[in-house]
Kinemage of the C-alpha trace (Angstrom):
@kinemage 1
@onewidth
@group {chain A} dominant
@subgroup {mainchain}
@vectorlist {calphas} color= white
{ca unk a 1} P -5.812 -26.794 -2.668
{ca unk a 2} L -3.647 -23.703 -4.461
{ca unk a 3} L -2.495 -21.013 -2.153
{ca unk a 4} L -1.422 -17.836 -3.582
{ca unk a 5} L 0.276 -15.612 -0.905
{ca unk a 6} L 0.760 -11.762 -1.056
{ca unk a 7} L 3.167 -9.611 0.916
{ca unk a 8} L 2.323 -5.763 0.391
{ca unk a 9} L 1.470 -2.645 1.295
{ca unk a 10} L -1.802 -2.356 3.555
{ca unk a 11} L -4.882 -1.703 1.313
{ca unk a 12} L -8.217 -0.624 1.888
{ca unk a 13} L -11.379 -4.112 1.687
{ca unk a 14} L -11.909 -2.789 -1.629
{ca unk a 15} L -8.865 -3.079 -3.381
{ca unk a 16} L -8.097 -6.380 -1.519
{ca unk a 17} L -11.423 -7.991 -2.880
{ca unk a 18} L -10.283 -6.531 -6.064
{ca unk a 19} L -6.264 -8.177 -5.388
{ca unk a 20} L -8.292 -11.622 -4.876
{ca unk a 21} L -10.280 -11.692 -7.554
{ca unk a 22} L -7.885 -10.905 -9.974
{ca unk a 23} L -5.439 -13.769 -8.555
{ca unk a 24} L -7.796 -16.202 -8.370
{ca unk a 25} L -9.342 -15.810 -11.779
{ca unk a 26} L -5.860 -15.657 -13.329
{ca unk a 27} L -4.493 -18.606 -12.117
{ca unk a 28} L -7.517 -20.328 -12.086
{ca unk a 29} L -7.331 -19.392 -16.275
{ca unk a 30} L -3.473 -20.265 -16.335
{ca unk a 31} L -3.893 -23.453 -14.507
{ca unk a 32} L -7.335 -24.981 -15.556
{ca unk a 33} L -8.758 -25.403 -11.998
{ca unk a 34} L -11.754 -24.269 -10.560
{ca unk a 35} L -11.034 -20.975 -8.973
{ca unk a 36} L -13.123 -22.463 -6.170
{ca unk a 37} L -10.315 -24.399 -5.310
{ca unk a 38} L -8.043 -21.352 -4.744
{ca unk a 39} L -6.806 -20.205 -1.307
{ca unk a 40} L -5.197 -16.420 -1.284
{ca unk a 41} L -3.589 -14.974 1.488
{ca unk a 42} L -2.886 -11.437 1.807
{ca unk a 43} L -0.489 -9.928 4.311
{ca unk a 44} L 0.455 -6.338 4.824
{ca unk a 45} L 4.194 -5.558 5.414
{ca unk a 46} L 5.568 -2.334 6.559
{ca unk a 47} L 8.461 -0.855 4.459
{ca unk a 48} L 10.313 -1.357 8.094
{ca unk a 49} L 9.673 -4.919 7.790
{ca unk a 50} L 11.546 -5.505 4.771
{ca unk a 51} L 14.438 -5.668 2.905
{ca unk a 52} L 15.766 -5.582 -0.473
{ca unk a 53} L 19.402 -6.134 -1.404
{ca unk a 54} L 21.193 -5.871 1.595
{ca unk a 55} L 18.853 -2.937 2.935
{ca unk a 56} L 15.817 -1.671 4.929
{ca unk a 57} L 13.295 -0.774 2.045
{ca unk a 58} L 12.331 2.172 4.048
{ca unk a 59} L 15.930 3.047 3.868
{ca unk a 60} L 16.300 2.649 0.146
{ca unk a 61} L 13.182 4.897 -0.646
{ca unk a 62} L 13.870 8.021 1.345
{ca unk a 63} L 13.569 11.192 -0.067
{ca unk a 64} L 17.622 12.489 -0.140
């Protein structure tokens, strides 16, 4: 079974039925399998839950 896992910002039901849809058709067109086959995960993740090049994101993307 395919997984597709997602690590963003927190999103409202409609835009994440919109995120899986749009996953699971495309790779389901890339790949030739049934998109019933297709497992997607979504997780929302704080910008003080990650980091990006040696720093906080939140830290990288304040205002100055």
């Amino acid at each position: 079974m395919p997984t597709i896992f997602f690590y963003g910002p927190e999103m409202d039901n409609d835009k994440k039925r919109k995120m899986i849809e749009s996953f699971t058709e495309t790779a389901s067109q890339l790949t030739g399998i049934d998109r019933s086959a297709f497992v997607v995960y979504l997780q929302s993740t704080s910008r003080d839950e990650v980091g990006v090049g040696g720093r906080l994101l939140a830290d990288r993307t304040e205002k100055k």
